[in-house]
Z-matrix of the N, CA and C atoms (Angstrom, degrees):
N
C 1 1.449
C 2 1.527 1 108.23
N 3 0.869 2 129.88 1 132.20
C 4 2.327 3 151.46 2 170.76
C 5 1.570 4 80.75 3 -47.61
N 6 1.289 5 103.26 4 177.62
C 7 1.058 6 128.05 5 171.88
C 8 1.547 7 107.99 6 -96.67
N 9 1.281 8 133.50 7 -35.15
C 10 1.295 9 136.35 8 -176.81
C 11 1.626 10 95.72 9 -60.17
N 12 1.402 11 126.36 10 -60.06
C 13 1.475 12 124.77 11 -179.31
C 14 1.566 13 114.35 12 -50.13
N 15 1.343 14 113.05 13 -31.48
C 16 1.374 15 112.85 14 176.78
C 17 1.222 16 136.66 15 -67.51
N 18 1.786 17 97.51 16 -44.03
C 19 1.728 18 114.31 17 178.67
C 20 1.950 19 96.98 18 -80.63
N 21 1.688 20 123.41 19 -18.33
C 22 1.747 21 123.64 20 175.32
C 23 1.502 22 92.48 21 -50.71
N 24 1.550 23 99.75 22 -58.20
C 25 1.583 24 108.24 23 -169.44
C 26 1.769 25 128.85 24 -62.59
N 27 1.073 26 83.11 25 -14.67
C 28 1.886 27 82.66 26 -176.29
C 29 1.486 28 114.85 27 -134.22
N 30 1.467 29 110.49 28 13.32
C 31 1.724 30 111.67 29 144.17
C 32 0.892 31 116.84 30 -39.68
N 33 1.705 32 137.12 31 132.33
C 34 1.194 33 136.19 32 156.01
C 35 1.934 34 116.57 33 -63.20
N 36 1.320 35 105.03 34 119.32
C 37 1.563 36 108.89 35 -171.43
C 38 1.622 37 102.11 36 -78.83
N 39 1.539 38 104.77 37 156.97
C 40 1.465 39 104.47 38 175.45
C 41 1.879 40 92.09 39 -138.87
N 42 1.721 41 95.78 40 125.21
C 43 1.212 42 84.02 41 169.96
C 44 1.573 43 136.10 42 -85.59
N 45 1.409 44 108.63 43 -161.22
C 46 1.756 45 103.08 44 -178.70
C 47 1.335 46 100.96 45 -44.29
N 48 1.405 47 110.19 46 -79.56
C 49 1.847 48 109.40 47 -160.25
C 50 1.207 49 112.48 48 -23.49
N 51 1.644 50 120.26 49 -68.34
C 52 1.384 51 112.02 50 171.91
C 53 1.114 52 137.55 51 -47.65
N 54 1.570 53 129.10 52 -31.35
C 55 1.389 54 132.41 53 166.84
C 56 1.231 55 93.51 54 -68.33
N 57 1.302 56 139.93 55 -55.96
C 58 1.933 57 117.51 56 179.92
C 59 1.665 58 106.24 57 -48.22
N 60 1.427 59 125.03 58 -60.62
C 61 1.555 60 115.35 59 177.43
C 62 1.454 61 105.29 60 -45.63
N 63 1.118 62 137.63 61 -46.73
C 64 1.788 63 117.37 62 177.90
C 65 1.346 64 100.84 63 -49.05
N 66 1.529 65 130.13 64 -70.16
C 67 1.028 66 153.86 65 -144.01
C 68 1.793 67 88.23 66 -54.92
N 69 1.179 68 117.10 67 -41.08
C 70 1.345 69 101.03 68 -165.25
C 71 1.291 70 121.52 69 -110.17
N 72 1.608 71 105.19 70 36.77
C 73 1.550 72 125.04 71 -179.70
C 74 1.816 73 98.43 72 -120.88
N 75 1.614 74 109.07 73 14.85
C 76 1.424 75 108.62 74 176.11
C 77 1.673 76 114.99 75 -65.12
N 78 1.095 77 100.36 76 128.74
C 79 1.709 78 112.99 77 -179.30
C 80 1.447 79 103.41 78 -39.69
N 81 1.591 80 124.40 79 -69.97
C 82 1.491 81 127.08 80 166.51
C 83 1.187 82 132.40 81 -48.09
N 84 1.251 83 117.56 82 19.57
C 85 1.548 84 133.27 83 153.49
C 86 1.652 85 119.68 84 -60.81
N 87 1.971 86 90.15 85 -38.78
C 88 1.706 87 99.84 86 -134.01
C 89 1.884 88 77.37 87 -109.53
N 90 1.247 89 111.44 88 -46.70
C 91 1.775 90 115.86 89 -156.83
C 92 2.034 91 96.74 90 -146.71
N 93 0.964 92 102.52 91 130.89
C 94 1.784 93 122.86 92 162.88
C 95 1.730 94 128.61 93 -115.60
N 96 1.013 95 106.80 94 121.46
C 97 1.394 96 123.87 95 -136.37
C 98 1.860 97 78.34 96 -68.24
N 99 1.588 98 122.99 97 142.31
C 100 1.098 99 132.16 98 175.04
C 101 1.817 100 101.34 99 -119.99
N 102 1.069 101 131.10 100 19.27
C 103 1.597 102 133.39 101 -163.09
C 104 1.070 103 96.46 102 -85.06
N 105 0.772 104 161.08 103 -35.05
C 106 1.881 105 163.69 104 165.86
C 107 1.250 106 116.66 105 88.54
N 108 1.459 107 106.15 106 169.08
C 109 1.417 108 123.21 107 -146.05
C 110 1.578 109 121.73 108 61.62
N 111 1.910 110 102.93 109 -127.21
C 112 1.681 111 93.90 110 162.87
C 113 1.586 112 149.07 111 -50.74
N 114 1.705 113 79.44 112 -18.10
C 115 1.328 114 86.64 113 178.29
C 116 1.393 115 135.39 114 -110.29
N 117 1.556 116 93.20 115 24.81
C 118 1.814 117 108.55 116 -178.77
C 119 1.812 118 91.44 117 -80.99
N 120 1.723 119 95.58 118 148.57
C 121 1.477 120 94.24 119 158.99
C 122 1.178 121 108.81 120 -66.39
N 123 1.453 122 112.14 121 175.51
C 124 1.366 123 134.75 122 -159.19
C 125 1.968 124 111.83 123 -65.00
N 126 0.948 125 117.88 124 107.06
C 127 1.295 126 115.46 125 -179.35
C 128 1.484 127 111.01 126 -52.57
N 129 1.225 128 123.32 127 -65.76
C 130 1.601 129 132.70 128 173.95
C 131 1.937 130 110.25 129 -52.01
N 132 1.223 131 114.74 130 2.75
C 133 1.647 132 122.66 131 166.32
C 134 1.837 133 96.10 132 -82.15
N 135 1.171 134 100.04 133 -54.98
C 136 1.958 135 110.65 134 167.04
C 137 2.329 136 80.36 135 86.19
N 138 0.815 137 125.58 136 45.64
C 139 1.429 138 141.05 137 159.42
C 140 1.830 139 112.09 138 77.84
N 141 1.493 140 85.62 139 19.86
C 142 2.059 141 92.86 140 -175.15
C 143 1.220 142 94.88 141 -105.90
N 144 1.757 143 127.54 142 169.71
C 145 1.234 144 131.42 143 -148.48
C 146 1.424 145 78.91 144 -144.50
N 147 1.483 146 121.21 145 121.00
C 148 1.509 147 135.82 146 138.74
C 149 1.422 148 122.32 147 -14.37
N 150 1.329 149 133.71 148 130.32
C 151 1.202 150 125.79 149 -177.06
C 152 1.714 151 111.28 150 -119.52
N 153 1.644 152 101.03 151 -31.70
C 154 1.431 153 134.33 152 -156.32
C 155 1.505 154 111.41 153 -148.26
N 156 1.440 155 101.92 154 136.12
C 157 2.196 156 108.97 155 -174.71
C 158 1.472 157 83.41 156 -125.37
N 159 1.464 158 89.21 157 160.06
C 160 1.203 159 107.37 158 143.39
C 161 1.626 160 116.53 159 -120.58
N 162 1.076 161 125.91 160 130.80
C 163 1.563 162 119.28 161 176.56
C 164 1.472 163 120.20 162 -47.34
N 165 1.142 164 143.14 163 170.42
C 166 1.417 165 137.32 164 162.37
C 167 1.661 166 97.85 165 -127.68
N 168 1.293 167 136.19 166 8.55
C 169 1.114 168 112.81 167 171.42
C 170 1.859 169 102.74 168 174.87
N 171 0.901 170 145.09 169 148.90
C 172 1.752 171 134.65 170 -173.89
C 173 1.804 172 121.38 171 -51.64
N 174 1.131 173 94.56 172 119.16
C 175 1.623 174 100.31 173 -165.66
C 176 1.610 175 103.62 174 -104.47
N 177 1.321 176 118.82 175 110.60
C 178 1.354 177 124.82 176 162.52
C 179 1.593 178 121.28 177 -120.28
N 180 2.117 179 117.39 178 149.21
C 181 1.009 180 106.29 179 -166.73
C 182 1.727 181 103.59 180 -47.11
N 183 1.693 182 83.57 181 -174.56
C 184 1.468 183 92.49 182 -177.62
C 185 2.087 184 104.04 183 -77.00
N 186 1.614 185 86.56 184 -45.43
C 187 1.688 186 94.45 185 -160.16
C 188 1.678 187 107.36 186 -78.94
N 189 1.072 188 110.02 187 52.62
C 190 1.784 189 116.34 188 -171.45
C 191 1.779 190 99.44 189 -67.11
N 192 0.603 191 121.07 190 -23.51
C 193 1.828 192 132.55 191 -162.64
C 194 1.823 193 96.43 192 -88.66
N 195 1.592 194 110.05 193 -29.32
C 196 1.581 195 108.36 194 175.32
C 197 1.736 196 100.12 195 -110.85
N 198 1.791 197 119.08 196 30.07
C 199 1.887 198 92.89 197 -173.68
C 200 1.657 199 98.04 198 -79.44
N 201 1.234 200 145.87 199 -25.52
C 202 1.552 201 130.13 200 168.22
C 203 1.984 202 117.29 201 -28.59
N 204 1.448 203 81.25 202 -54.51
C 205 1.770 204 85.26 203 -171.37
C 206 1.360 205 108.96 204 -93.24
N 207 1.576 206 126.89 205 1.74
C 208 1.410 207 137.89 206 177.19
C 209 1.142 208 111.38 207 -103.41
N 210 1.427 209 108.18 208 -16.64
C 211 1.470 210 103.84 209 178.28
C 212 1.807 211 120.74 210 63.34
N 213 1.339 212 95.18 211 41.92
C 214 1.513 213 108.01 212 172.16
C 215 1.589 214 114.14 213 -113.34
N 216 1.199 215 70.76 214 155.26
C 217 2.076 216 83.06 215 -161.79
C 218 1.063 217 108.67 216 -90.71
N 219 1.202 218 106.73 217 120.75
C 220 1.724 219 114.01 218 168.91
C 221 1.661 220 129.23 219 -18.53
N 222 1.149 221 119.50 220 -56.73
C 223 1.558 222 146.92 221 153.05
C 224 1.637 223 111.17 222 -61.23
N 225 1.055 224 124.64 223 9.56
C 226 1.861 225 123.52 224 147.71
C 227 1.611 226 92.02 225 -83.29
N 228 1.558 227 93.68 226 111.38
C 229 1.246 228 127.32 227 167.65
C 230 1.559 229 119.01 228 -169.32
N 231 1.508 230 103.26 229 125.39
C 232 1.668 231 104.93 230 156.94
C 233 1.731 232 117.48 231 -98.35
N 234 1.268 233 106.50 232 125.42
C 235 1.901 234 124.75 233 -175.38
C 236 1.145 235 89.66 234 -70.27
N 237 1.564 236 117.97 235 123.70
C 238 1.622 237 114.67 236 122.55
C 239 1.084 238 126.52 237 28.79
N 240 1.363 239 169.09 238 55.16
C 241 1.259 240 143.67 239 166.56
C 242 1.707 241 107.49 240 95.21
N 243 0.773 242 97.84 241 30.33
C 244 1.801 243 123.86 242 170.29
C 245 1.792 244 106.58 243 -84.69
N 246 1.055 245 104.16 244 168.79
C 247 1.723 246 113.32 245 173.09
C 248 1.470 247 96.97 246 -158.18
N 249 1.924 248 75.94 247 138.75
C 250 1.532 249 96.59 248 -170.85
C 251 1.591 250 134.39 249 -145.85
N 252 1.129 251 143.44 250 102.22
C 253 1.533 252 118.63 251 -166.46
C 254 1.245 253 108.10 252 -47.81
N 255 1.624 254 90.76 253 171.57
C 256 1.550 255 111.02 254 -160.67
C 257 1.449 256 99.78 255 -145.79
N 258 1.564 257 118.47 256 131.58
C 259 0.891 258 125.66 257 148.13
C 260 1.761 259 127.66 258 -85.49
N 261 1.282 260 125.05 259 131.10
C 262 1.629 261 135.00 260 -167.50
C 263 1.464 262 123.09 261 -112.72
N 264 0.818 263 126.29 262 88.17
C 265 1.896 264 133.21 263 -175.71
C 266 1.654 265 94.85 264 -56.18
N 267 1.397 266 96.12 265 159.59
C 268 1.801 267 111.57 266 -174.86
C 269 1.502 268 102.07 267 -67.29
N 270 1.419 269 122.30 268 1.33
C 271 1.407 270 111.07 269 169.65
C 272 1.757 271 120.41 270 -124.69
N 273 1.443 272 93.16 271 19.98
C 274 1.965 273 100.50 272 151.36
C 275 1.796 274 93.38 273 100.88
N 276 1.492 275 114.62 274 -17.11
C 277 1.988 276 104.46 275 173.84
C 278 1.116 277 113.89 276 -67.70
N 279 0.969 278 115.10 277 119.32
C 280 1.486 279 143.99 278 -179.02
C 281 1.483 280 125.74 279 -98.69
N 282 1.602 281 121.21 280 116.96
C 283 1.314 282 132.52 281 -161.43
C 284 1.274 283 115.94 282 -116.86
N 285 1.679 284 119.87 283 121.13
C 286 1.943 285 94.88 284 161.72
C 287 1.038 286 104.77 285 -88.79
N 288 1.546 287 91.10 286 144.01
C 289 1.630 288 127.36 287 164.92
C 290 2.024 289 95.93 288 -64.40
N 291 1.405 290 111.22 289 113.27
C 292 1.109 291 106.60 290 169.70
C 293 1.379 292 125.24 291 -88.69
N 294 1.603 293 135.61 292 -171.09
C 295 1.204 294 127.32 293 -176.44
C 296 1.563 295 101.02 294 -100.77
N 297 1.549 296 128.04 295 21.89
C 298 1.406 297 122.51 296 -173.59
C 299 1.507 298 85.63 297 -113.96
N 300 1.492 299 124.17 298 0.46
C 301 1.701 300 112.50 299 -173.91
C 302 2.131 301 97.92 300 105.85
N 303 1.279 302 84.78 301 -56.77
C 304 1.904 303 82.85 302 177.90
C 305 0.889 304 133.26 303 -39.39
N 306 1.432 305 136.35 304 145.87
C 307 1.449 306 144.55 305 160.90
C 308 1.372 307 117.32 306 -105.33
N 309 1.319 308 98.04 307 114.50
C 310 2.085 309 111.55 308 -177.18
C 311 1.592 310 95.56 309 -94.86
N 312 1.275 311 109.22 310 145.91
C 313 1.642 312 124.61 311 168.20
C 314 1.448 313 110.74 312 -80.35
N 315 1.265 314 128.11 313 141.61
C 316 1.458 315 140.72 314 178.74
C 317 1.414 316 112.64 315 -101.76
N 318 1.165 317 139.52 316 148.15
C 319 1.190 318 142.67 317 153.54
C 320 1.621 319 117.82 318 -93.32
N 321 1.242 320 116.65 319 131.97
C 322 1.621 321 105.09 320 -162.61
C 323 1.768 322 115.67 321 -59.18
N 324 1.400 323 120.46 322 -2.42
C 325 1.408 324 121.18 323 172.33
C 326 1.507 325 112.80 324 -104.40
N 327 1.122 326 98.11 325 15.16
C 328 1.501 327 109.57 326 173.80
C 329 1.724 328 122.96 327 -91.62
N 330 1.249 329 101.50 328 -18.79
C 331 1.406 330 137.00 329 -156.61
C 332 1.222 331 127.94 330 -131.17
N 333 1.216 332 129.67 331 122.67
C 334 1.553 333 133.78 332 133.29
C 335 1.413 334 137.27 333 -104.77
N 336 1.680 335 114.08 334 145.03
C 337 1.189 336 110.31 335 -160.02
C 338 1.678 337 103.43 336 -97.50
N 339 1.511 338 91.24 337 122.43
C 340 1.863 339 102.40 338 -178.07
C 341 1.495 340 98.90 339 -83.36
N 342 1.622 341 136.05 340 -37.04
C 343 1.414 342 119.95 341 -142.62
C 344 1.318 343 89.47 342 -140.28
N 345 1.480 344 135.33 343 142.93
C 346 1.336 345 130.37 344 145.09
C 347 1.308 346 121.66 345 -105.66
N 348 1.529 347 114.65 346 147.02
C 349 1.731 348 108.85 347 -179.51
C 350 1.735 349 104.84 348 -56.74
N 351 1.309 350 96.75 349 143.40
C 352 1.421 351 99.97 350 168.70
C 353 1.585 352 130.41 351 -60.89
């Protein structure tokens, strides 16, 4: 077995519930950034907070070429057309909660939002 099959295999998994408990420790729960310009939350959110993505296409970190010395896990990956919670900072960046425990950053054309927190 590679080493990539090894570290797939022996990620510690986190299931749904827990990816909803991340999900609901999102900063934009509590406060949404009003500082303006770049740094307004997301106008097209219209003041609701993402709960759930769907991918639009395979999302990997950026620095994959440094994950040895970054210490990124093989299995940081968003699928294709996958759905996923999301964690949301008070200024609208939006992360899936992966099933290795990790949180990958989204780019907003990366994404659509299936679920909003209630």
């Amino acid at each position: 077995m590679n080493s990539t099959n090894d570290q797939l295999s022996t990620s510690p998994a986190i299931d749904g519930n827990n990816m909803l408990a991340v999900a609901l420790t999102s900063p934009a729960l509590k406060w949404q950034s009003d500082r303006g310009g770049r740094f307004d939350y997301p106008a097209n959110f219209r003041g609701r907070v993402p709960l759930k993505v769907k991918v639009a296409k395979n999302v990997t970190p950026d620095l994959m070429e440094f994950k040895k010395e970054l210490g990124i896990k093989d299995d940081t990956i968003c699928l294709k057309d996958n759905e996923y919670y999301v964690w949301v900072n008070s200024y609208g960046a939006v992360s899936a909660i992966l099933p290795n425990g990790e949180k990958l950053g989204l780019l907003p054309s990366e994404f659509d939002v299936t679920e909003w927190h209630p």
